[in-house]
C-alpha positions in Angstrom: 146.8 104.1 67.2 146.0 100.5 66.6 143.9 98.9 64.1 140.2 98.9 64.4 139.2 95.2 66.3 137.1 92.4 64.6 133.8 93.6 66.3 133.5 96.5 63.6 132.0 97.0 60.4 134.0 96.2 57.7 133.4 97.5 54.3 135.0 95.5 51.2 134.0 98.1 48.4 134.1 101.6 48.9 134.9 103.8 46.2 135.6 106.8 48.1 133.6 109.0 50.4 132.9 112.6 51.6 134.6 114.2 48.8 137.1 111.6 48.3 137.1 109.7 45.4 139.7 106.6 45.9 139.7 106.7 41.9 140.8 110.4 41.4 144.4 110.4 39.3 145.3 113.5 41.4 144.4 111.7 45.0 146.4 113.0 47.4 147.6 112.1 50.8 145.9 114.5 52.7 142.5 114.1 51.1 143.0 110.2 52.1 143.8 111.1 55.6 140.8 113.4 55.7 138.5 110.7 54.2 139.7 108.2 56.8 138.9 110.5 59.7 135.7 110.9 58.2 134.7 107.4 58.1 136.0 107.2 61.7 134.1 109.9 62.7 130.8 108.5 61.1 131.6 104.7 62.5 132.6 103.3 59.2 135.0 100.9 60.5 137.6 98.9 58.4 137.1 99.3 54.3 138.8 98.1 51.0 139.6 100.9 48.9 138.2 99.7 45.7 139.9 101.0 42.3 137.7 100.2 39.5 138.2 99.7 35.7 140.5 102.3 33.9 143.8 101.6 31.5 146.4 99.6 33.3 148.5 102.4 33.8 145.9 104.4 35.7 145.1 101.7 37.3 148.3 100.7 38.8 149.2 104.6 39.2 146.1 104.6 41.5 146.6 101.3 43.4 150.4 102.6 43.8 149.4 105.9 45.4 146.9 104.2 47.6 149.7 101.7 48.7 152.2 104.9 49.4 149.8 107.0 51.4 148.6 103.7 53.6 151.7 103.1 54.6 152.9 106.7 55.3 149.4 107.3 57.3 148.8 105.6 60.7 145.0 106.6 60.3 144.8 105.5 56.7 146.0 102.0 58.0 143.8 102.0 60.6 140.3 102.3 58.5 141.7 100.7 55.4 142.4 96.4 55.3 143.6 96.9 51.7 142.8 97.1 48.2 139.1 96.2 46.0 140.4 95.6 42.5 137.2 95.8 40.6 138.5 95.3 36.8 139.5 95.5 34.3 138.5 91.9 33.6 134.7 92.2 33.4 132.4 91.6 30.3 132.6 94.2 28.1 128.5 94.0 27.0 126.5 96.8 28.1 124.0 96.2 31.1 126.8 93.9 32.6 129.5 96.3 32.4 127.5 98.7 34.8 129.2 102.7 35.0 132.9 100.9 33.9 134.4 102.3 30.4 134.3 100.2 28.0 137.3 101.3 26.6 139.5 99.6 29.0 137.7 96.5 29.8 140.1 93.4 28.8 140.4 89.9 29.0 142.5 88.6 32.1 145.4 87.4 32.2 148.3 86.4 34.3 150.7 88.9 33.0 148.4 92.1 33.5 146.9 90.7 37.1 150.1 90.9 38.5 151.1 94.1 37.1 147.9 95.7 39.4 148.2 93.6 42.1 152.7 94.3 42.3 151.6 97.8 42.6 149.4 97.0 45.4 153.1 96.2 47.4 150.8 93.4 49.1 147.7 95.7 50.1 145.4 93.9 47.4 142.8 91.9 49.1 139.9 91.4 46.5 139.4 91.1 43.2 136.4 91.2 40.8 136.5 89.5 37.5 134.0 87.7 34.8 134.8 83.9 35.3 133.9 83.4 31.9 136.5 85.3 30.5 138.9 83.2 32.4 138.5 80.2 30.2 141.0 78.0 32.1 140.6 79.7 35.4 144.7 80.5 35.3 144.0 84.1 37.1 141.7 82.9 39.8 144.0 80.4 40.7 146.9 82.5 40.4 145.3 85.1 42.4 144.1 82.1 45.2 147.4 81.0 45.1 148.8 84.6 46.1 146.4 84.8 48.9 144.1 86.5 47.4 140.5 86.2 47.1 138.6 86.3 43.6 134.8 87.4 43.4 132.7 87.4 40.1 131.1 90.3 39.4 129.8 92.6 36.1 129.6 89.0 34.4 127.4 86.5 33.1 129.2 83.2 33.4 126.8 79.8 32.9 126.8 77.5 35.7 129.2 75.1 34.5 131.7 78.7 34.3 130.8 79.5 37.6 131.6 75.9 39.2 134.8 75.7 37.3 136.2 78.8 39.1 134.5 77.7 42.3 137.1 74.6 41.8 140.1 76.8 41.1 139.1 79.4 44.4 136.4 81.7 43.7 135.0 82.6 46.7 132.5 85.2 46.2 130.1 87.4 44.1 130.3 90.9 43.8 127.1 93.5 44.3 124.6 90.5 43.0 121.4 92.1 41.4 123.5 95.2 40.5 126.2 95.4 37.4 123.7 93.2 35.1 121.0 94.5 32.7 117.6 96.0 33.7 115.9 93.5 31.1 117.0 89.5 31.4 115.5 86.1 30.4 113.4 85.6 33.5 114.7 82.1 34.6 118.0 81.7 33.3 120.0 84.2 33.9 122.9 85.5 36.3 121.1 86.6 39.1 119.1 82.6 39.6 122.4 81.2 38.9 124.8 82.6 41.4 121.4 81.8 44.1 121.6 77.9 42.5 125.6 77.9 43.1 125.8 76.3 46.9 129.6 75.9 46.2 130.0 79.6 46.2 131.5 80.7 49.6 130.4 84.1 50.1 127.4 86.4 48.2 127.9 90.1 48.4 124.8 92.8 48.5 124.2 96.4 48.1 121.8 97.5 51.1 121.3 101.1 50.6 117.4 100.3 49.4 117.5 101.9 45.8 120.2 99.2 44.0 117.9 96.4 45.5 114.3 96.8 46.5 114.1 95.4 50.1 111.5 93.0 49.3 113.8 91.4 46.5 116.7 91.5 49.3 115.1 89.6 51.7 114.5 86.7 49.2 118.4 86.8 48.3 119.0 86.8 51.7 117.0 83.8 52.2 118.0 82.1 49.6 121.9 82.8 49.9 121.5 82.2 54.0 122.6 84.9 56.3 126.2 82.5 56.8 126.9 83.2 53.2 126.1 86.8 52.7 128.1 90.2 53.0 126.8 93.1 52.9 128.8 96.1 51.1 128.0 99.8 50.2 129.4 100.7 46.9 129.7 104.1 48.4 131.2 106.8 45.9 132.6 110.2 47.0 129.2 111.8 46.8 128.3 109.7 50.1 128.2 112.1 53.2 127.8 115.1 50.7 123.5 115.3 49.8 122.4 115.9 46.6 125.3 117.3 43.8 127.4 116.5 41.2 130.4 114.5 42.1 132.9 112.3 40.2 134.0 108.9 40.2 137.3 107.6 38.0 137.5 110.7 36.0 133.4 110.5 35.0 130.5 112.7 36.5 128.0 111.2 39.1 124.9 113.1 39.6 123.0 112.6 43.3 119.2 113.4 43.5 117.4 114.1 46.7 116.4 110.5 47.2 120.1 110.4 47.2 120.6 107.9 44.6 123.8 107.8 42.2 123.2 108.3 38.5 125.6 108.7 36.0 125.7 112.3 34.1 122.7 111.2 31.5 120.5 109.7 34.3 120.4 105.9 32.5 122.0 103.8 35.5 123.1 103.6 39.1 127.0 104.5 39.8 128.2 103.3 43.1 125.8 105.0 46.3 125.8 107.2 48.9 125.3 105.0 52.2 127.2 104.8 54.8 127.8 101.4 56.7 126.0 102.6 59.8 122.9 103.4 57.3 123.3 100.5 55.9 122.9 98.7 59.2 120.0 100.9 60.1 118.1 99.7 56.7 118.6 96.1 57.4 117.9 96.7 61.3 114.8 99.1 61.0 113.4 98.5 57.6 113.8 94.9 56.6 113.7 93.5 60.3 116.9 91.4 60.5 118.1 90.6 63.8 121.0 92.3 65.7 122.7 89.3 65.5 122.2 88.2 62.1 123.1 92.1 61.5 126.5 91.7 62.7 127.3 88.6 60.8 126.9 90.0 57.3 128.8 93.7 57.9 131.1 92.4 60.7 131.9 88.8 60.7 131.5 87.1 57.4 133.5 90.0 55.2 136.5 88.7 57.5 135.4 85.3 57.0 135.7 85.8 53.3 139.2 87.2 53.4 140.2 85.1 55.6 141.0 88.1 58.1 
């Protein structure tokens, strides 16, 4: 069985799916395989298993078992590229932090990014940190220098943090409009800045409709320019499943019949439940895009921004 081709979507967070939860300390190989043949089934394409913030040991435990089971699975490789890290290294303040423990958020460094990405065994792809909390940029451009790319996200660097890391690789933005508070100063803040950064490769979107109200999409997407943009689902194990109780990284996540993703006390969004063709189907049916500009932003430019 060979890989997927270039012409498919392809999917650079995805936290699990149909029952799977890429996160789970008890994840097994089967359940992996079964999730893979799921998003095969439902045309998911090519994905980055994302592992989100948790203590470095879980962390590693969970990026190790991932690594294992990929390269024991021919399926598994097939559907997934390689690895999302998405923390630890995000600011701690609430609002920014989004559904990630604040227990185990930390401040980066080069010592504890190569622990996670090691137990990767060269399947890490992606990672997501605040710039800001990378003073001197010595992880980003470690990680660049490793081949590997960096993407801000859960942060609130100034302009002159975000252009710093721009300089040392950062190439991208992670879920813009989501992992920030629901209340911020109406002209400065994250959301304007990462638009005003032109230096910025690559901006990555939620398009399930509920993290980002299509009206406020089609602005970003204006703004940002369909070249630049990449269009990811956040997609938790509850997607597939209708409304339920699921979990994600060892915490509850509650789905209601609009099939948004709550955390258990109803107070913020946790990951979704689209899938990619959905996705595709809301930007193709509901906010107009063209086929072509369709394609660019779940097919093309997620390559383009690994490099792939």
């Amino acid at each position: 069985m060979s890989l997927l081709s270039n012409t498919c979507p392809f999917d650079l967070q995805l936290n699990g799916y149909a029952g799977t939860d890429f996160n789970a300390s008890d994840l097994t190989a089967d359940s992996l395989h079964a999730c893979c043949e799921r998003l095969l089934l439902d045309g998911a394409g090519q994905v980055l298993a994302t592992v989100i913030t948790d203590s470095l040991e879980e962390m590693t435990h969970r990026i190790g078992a991932i690594a294992r089971f990929h390269a024991a699975d021919e399926v598994v490789r097939r559907v997934v590229r390689g690895i999302h890290i998405e923390g630890p290294f995000i600011d701690p303040t609430h609002g920014y932090r989004g559904a990630h423990p604040s227990d185990h958020v930390i401040r980066p460094t080069v010592e504890d990014t190569k622990r996670l990405v090691d137990a990767g065994c060269g399947l890490v792809a992606l990672l997501t940190l605040a710039p800001e909390h990378d003073p001197t940029a010595a992880v980003t451009q470690w990680l660049t220098n490793a081949g590997i790319c960096v993407s801000a996200g859960h942060c609130n660097p100034s302009s002159e943090d975000l252009a710093r890391a721009v300089d040392a690789g950062l190439r991208s933005f992670t879920h813009l409009g989501n992992g920030c508070p629901a209340l911020m100063p109406r002209h400065d803040n994250i959301i304007h800045r990462v638009l005003a950064c032109r230096s910025l490769p690559f901006v990555m979107f939620i398009a399930d409709g509920i993290h980002i109200p299509t009206e406020a999409l089609g602005v970003y997407l204006h703004s940002v320019g369909i070249d630049r943009a990449v269009i990811v689902t956040d997609a938790t194990s509850a997607a597939g499943m209708g409304p339920g109780r699921f979990r994600l990284a060892g915490q509850d996540v509650v789905v209601d019949a609009t099939g948004a993703t709550w955390n258990a006390e109803g107070t913020h969004l946790v990951g979704s439940t689209i899938s990619m063709q959905a996705t595709r189907d809301v930007l193709l049916r509901t906010m107009h895009l063209s086929p072509i500009d369709v394609d660019a932003i779940t097919i093309t430019n997620p390559r383009r921004l690994l490099k792939c």
